[in-house]
C-alpha positions as CSV (number, residue, x, y, z in Angstrom):
1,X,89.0,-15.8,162.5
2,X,92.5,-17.4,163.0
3,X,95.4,-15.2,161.3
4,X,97.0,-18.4,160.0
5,X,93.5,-19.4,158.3
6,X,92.6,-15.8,157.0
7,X,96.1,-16.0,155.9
8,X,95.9,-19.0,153.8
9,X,92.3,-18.2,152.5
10,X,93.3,-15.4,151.3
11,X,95.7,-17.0,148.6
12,X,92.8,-17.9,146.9
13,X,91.3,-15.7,144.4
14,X,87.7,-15.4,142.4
15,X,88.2,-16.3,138.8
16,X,84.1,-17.3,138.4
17,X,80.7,-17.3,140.6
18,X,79.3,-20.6,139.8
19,X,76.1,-19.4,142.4
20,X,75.7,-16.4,143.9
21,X,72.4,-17.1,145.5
22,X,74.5,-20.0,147.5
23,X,77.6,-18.1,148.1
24,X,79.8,-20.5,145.6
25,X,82.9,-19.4,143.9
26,X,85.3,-21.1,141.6
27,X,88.9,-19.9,143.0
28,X,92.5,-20.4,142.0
29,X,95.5,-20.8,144.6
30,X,97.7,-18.0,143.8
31,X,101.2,-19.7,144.2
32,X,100.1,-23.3,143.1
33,X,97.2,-22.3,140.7
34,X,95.1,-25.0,142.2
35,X,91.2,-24.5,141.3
36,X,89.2,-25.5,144.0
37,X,85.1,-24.1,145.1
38,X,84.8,-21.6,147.8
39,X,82.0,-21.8,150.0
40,X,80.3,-18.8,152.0
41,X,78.2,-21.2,154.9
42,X,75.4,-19.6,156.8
43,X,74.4,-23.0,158.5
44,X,76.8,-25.5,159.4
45,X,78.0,-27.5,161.7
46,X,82.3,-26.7,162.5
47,X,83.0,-30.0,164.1
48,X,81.7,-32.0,161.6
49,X,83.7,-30.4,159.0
50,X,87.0,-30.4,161.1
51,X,86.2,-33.8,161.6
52,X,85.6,-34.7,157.3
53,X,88.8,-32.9,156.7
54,X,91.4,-34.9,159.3
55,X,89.4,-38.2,157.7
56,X,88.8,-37.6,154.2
57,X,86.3,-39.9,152.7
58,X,86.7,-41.1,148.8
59,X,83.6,-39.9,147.1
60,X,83.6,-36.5,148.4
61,X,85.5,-33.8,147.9
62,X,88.5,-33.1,150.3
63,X,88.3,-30.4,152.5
64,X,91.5,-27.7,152.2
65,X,90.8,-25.1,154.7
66,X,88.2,-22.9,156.2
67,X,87.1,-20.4,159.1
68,X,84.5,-18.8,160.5
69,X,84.6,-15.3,160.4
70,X,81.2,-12.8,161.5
71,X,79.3,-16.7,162.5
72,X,80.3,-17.5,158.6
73,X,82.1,-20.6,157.5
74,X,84.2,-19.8,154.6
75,X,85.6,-22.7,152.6
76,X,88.0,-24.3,150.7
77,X,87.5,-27.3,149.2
78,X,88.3,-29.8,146.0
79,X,86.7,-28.8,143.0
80,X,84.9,-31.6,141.2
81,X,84.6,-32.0,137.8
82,X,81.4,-33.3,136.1
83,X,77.3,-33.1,135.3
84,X,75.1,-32.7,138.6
85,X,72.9,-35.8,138.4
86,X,70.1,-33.2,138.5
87,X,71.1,-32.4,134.8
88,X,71.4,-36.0,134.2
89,X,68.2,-36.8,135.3
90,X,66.5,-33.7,133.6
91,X,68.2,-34.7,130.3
92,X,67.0,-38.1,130.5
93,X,70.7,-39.4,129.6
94,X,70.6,-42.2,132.5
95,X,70.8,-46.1,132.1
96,X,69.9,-48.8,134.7
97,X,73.3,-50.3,135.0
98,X,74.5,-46.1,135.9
99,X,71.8,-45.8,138.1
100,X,73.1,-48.9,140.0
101,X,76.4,-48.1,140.2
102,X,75.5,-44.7,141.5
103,X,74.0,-46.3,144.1
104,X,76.6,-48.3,145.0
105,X,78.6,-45.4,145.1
106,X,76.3,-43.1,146.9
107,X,76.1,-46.5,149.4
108,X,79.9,-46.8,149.8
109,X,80.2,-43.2,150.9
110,X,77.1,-43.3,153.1
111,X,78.3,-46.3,154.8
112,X,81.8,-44.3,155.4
113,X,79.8,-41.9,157.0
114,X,77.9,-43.6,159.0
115,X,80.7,-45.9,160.5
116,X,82.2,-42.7,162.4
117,X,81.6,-42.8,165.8
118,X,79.2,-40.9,166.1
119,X,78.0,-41.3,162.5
120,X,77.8,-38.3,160.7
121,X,74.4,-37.7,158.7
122,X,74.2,-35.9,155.4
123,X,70.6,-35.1,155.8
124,X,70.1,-33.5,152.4
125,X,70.8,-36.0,149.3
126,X,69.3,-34.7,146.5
127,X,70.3,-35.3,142.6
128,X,71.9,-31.3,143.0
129,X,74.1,-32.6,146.0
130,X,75.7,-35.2,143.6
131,X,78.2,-34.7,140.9
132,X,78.6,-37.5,138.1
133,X,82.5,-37.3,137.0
134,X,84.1,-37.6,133.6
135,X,85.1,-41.0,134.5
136,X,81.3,-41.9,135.5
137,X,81.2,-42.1,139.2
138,X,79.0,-40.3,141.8
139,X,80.3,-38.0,144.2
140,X,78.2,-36.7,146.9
141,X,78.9,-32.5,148.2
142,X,77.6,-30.7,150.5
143,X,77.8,-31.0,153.8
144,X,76.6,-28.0,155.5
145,X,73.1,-29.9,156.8
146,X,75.5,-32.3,158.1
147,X,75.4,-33.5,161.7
148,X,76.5,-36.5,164.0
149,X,74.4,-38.8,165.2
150,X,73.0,-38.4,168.8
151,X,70.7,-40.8,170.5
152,X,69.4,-38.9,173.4
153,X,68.1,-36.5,170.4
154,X,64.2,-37.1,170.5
155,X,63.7,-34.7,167.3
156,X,65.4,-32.6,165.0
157,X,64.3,-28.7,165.7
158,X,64.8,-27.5,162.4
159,X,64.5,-28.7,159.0
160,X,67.8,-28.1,157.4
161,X,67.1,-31.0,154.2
162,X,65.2,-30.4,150.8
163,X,61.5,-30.5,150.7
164,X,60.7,-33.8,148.7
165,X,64.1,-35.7,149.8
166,X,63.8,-34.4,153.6
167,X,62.5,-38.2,155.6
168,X,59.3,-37.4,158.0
169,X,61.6,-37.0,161.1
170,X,62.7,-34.1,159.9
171,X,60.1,-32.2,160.0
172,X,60.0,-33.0,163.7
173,X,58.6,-36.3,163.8
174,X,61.4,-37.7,165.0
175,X,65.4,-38.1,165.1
176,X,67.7,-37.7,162.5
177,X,69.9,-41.1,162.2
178,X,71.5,-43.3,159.3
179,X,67.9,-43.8,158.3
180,X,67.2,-40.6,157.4
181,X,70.0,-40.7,154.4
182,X,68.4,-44.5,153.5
183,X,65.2,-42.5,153.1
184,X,66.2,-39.4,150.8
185,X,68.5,-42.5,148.8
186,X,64.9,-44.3,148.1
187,X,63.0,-40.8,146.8
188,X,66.3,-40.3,144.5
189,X,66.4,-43.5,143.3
190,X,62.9,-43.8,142.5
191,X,63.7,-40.1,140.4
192,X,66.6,-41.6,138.2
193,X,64.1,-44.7,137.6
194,X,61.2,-42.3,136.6
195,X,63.5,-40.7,134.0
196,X,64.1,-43.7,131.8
197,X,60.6,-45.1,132.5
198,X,62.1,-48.1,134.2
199,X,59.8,-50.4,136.4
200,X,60.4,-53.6,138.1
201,X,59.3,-55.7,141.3
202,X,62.9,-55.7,142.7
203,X,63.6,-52.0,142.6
204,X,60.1,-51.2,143.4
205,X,60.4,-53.2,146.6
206,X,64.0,-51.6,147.6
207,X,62.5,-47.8,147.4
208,X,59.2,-49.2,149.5
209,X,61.6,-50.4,152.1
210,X,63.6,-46.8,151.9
211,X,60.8,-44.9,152.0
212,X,59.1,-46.2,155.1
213,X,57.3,-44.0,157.2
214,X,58.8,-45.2,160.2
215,X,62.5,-45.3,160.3
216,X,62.8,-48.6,161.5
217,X,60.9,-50.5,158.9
218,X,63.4,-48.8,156.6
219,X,66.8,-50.8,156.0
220,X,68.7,-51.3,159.4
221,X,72.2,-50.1,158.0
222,X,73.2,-48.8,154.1
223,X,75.5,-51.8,153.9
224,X,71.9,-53.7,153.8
225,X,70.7,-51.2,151.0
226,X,73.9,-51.8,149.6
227,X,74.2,-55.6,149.4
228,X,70.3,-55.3,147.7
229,X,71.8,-53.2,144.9
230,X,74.9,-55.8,144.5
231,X,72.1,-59.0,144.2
232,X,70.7,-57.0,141.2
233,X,73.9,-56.6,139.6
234,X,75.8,-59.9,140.2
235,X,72.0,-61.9,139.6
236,X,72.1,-60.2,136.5
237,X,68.2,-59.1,137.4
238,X,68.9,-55.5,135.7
239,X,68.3,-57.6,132.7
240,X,65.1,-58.5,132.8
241,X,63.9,-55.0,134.2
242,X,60.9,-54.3,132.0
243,X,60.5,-51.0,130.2
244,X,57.1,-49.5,130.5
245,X,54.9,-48.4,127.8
246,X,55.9,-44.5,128.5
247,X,59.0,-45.1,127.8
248,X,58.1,-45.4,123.9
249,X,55.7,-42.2,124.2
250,X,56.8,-39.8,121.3
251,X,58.1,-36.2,122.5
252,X,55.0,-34.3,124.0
253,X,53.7,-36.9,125.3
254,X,55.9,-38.5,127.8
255,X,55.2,-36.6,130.9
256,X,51.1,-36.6,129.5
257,X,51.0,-32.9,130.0
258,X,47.5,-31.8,128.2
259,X,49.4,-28.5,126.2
260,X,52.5,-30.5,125.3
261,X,50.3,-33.3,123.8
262,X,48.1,-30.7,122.2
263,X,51.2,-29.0,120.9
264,X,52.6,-32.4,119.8
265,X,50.0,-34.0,117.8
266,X,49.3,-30.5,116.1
267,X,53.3,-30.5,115.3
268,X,53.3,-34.5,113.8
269,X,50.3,-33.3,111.6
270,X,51.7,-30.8,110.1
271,X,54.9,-32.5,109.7
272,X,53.5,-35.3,108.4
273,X,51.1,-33.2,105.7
274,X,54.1,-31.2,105.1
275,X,56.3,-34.7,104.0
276,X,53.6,-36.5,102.2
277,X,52.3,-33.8,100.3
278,X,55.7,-32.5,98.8
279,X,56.3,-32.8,95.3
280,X,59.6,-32.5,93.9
281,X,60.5,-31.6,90.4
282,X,60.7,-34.6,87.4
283,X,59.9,-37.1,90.7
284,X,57.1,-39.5,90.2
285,X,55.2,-42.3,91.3
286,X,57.4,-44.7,93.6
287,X,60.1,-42.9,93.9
288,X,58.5,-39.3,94.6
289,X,57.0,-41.4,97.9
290,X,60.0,-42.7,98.7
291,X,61.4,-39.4,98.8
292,X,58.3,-38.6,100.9
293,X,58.7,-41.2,103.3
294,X,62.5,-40.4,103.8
295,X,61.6,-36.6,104.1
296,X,59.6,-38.1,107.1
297,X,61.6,-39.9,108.7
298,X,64.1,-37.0,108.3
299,X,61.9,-34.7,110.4
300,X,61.2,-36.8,112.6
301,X,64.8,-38.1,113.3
302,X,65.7,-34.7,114.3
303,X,63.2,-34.0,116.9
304,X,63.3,-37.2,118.4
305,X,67.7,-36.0,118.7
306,X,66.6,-32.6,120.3
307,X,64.3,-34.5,122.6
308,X,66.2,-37.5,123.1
309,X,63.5,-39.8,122.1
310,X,64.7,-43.6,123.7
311,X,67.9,-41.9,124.9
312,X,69.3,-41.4,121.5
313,X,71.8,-38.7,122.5
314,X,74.3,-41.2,124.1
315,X,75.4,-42.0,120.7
316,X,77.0,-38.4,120.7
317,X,78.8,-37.9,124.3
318,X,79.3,-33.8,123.9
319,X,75.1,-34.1,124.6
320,X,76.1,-35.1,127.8
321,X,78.7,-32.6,128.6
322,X,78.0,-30.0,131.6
323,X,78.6,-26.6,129.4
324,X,74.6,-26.2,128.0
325,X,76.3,-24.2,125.0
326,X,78.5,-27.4,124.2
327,X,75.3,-29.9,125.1
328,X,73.6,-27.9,122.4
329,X,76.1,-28.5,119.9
330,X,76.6,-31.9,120.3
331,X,72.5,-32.1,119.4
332,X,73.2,-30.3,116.3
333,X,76.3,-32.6,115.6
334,X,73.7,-35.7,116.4
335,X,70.9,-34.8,114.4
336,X,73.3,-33.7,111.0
337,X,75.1,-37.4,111.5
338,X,71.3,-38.5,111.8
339,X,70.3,-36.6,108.6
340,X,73.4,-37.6,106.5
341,X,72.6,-41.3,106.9
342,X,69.3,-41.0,106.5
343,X,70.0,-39.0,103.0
344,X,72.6,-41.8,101.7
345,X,70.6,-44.0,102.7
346,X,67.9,-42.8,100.6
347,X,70.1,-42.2,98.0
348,X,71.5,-46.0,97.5
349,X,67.7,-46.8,98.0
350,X,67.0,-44.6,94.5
351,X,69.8,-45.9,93.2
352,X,69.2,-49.5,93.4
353,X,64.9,-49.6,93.1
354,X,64.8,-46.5,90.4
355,X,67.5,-46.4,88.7
């Protein structure tokens, strides 16, 4: 390893492990107190990394150093803050006009890419590889499956993408080339879609064309893919996107699992027996129901919040945050707010029909 780079690598210093599986580190610069993510690389390709940090694109994390050392790549490079779309995804705290722009996003960095000369291919975008930032943008890491486009390649050798995102050719049917990112851009689109339950013949149509089989039925370029997304947004078609029945499925039976539903229904049961069998003291007639009914909908309310039933947990943005201890406690937050309007409401309701 170069004395100069072991030199400067070494002025950075562990302060967390974020994965130690991966080899990832969150580090501080000892002079500037810079954070930044250390990376440990078993597979990489140098010169497409010494070739991303002399032309940085925007959407990516800049590159600060690194060296090999013992056929290791160690490096430095810009620590992003944000949610991993995968979390994003998993919570269910999309919307269609995010998932577009994340695209267009994802597009614009992509088509960076794939201008160089050779183009450089990602060859493993997957919801994990992309971080969602504070200020809503996607940002697309990981580079080590990286490598630059080669036409007298006839197939790749090894597969070095994510089963499930990795395109057909690279598991040796074929090439890698810009097509292969338009194909792993399709199967993550058609993920974000799945997790609001979104359907419609224009998006449908954009992952078939991604998605091809054969990379040249897919789009010819990403600024092709690109200029699709941009005639849904400026035709204003993400309006009239329809939502499908799933989407309204109570908690349990969204994802039509046979022991969540079974689990569900038994839980609405005896939540509702529970509710409309509860007397309360000196209550009567129409207003002991009332109280019923409200105790109901009280219930209810909150597990709907802890499962963000109809994406409900936007209304409280510390359910969106990337620490799972703060997530948590902006669904408690959500679901007392939810419980104290449903009680004055109740309240004024008494107060006005029972008086």
């Amino acid at each position: 390893m170069d004395l100069s780079h072991r030199l400067a690598i070494s002025y950075y210093k562990t302060i967390a492990v974020i994965n130690e599986d991966h080899k990832i580190y969150l580090v501080q610069h000892q002079e500037t107190n810079q954070i930044c993510i250390k990376k440990i690389l078993d597979i990489y390709n140098i010169n497409v990394y010494e070739h991303l940090r002399s032309n940085h694109i925007t959407g990516t994390p800049k590159i600060i150093d690194y060296a090999e050392d013992d056929n290791q790549l160690i490096l430095i490079e810009e620590y992003i803050s944000g949610i991993s779309l995968s979390d994003k995804i998993s919570n269910a705290v999309l919307t269609l006009p995010d998932i577009l722009n994340y695209m267009v996003d994802l597009c614009r960095v992509l088509s960076d890419l794939h201008s160089f000369d050779p183009a450089i291919i990602h060859r493993d975008i997957k919801p994990s590889n992309v971080i969602i930032t504070h200020y809503n943008r996607a940002v697309l890491l990981d580079f080590n499956a990286a490598k630059f486009h080669s036409t007298n390649s006839t197939e790749d050798t090894v597969l070095l993408g994510t089963q499930g995102y990795a395109a057909p050719e690279q598991y040796g049917f074929g090439s890698s080339s810009p097509q292969t990112d338009i194909y792993s851009l399709g199967i993550m689109l058609k993920e974000m879609l799945a997790s609001i339950s979104y359907t419609s013949k224009e998006l449908d149509a954009i992952i078939y064309k991604c998605t091809q089989m054969n990379p040249t039925e897919r789009y010819s370029t990403i600024n092709e893919l690109q200029n699709e997304i941009f005639s849904l947004i400026d035709d204003k078609t993400i309006h009239t996107v329809t939502r499908s029945k799933s989407t309204y499925a109570l908690p349990g039976f969204r994802t039509k699992t046979p022991w969540k539903m079974i689990v569900a229904s038994a839980s609405y049961l005896f939540i509702s027996y529970l509710c409309l069998t509860l007397t309360v003291e000196n209550t009567y007639g129409g207003a002991l129901w009332l109280e019923r009914i409200f105790c109901l909908i009280i219930l209810l309310t909150t597990v709907f919040g802890c499962f963000n039933y109809l994406n409900i947990q936007k209304l409280m943005p510390l359910c969106q945050h990337q620490n799972r201890l703060i997530r948590y406690i902006g669904i408690a937050l959500l679901d007392v707010l939810l419980v104290f309007i449903l009680l004055t409401v109740m309240i004024i309701c008494e107060s006005i029909f029972f008086k």
